[in-house]
C-alpha positions, 0 to 999 in steps of 0.5 A: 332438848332436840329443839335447835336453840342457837341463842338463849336468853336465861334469867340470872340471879347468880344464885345455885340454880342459875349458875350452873345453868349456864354450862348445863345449856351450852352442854345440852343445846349444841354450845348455844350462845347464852345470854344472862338477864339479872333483874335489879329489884332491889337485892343490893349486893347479890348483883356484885361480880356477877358479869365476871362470874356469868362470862366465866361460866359461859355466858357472852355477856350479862345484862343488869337490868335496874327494875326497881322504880318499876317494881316499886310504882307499877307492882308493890303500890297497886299490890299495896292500895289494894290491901291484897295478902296471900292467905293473911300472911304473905306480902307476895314479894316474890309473886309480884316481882316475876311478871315484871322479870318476865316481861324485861326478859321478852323485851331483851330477847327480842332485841337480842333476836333469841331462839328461847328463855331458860329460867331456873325455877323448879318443877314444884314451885310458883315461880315457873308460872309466874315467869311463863304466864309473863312471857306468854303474855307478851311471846306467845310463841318464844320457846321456854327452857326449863331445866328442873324438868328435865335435867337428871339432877334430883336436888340441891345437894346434886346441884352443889355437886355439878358445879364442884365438877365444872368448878362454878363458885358458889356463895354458899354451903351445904350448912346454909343451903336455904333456898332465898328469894330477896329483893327491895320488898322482902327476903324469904327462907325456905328449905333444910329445916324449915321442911319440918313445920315442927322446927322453931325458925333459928331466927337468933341464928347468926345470918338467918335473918338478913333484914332486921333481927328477931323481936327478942334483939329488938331494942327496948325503946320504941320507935315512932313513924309517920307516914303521908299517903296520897291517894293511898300511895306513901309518898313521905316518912316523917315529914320528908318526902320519898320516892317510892324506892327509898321508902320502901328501903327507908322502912326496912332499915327502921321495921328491920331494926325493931323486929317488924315483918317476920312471918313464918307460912305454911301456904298453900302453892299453885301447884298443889302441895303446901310449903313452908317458909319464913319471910322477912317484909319488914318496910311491907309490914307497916305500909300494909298496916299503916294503909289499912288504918288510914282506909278505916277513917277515909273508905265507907262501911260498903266500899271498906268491906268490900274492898276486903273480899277484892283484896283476896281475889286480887292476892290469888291472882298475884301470887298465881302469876296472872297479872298481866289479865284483864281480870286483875286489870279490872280490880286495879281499875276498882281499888284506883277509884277507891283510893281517891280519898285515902290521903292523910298521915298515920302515926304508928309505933315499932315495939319488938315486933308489933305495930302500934296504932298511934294516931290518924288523920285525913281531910278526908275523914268520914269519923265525925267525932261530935256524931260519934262522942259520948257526950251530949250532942245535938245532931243524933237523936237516940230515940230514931233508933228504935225504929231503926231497930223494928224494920231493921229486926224485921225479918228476926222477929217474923221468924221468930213468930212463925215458928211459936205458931208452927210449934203450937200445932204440933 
């Protein structure tokens, strides 16, 4: 904090941590201008009255910058193509929106001629990194401002307790004092209860959940969908063409309503400790599943395996804040040419929480049902198998043979 800082770009959500962020700087940095940065990714109402409340409490002025085409065509698609999910639960909704916030932030202080960027992200979290990671990307030598690691406040409680002080309204409690995450793709939960793994998620809790409701509220009749890919890219719902913004938006509102995409994670962060939280992804849910259904018929048996391991290497690099690598560059280029055939329709069926396969097709299907039927049929001969079989289980068999003969000299 001896650093002379005259301008300050700070991403601003208006949540807790940033709205006392705000005073905090202009305290510590000699009354700094400080300039807010809300990024639009799709968390609808969060964004209301913030002008007014970011001038309040000292900010010059507020920037809303509307990133939600980018975010959905240029993070979540090739996040989506790529099959890619953090340790078979998390749908990276937070990990893939921070490069991108990143990036605006370094293109607004840029042009605002700013000494540094503060972000509000905690010493033990991701998010720290995923935001510094983007802005060394693209400002190798813009300063970085992050409070949490030196300020004196301990906790969230403290937090509530300096803007009661500096009279900063906030939009919750201490009784509802979860720390959330929400945007177009997802909403997540973490802190107060969810601490202890031992605790069941008060997911029939009024408010709790925010995008849909528990599969126990889910309505007794399912519900249908069917989704158009282009080149694994959802492009229509029911045979109505979408952007990529309205479909993922589109999806949340029927998912939500049937219970889809409530996972509850105990995870594995970046930093090294495990933590716990609850995430709502119902519209990521059945795009995930449904991707994955139309890759099944359209991929074959080398490229589909394969893709599986790419997929976890190119989670790790999302949620580990690296996107803007030549790495993950790379496996994009790969998933691209993958995806070259996943075109068709996939049918799926919403119950109370479950995704239900209910038909697949593509003009690029590899499922050749005369081949594959169990009726009679003229293009397998059953008897190629046996050979098959013998080089096949040719190493099994040698193997086998040498030890009867080692056994024998004992």
């Amino acid at each position: 904090m001896e650093q002379k800082i005259k301008k300050v770009v700070l991403a601003y959500s208006g949540g807790l941590d940033t709205s006392i962020i705000i005073p905090w700087l202009k305290e510590n940095y000699d009354n700094c201008e400080v300039i807010a940065v809300a990024a639009d990714v799709g968390q609808g109402s969060e964004l209301s009255g913030l002008e007014e409340k970011a001038k309040k409490t000292g900010a010059s002025k507020l920037y809303i910058a509307d990133l939600k085409k980018s975010f959905v065509e240029d993070y979540i698609w090739p996040t989506l193509q790529a099959g890619a999910v953090y340790e078979n639960k998390y749908l990276l909704g937070t990990s893939f929106a921070r490069p991108l916030i990143g990036k605006r932030l370094v293109e607004i202080a840029k042009a605002e001629g700013a000494d540094a960027i503060c972000h509000g992200c905690t010493g033990k979290g991701n998010d720290q990194v995923r935001f510094e990671l983007a802005i060394k990307a693209f400002a190798p030598d813009m300063k970085i401002i992050a409070p949490w690691r030196v300020w004196d406040i301990k906790s969230r409680d403290e937090e509530i307790d300096y803007a009661e002080a500096h009279n900063i309204p906030l939009k919750i409690t201490r009784e509802t004092n979860y720390s959330k995450d929400k945007n177009l793709w997802h909403l997540s939960h973490e802190g107060m209860d969810l601490e202890d793994p031992a605790n069941e998620p008060q997911y029939n809790k009024e408010g709790f959940l925010e995008l849909g409701v528990s599969p126990e509220q889910a309505p007794d009749e399912p519900a249908y969908v069917t989704i158009h890919f282009e080149k694994g890219i959802p492009v229509a719902l029911d045979g109505q063409k979408l952007c990529g913004v309205d479909m993922v938006a589109k999806l949340n509102e029927i998912g939500g309503a049937n219970g889809i995409g409530i996972a509850d994670i105990v995870e594995n962060r970046l930093v090294g400790m495990k933590s716990r939280g609850v995430y709502e992804t119902p519209g990521g849910a059945i795009l995930y599943h449904a991707h994955n259904k139309l890759e099944e018929i359209c991929l074959d048996k080398s490229t589909y395996h394969y893709k599986q391991q790419v997929a976890i290497k190119f989670a790790e690099l999302v949620y580990d804040g690296l996107w803007f690598t030549p790495l993950r560059e790379a496996l994009t280029a790969f998933v691209d040419s993958t995806q070259q055939t996943v075109t068709g329709d996939v049918k799926l069926k919403l119950y109370k929480g479950n995704i239900i396969d209910a038909g697949v097709t593509s003009p690029y299907s590899l499922y050749d049902e005369d081949i594959a039927t169990f009726s009679e049929d003229e293009v397998y001969n059953q008897a190629d198998s046996a050979g098959f079989i013998n080089l096949f289980g040719l190493p099994v068999k040698v193997q086998a043979m040498k030890k009867q003969k080692w056994a024998e000299k004992e």
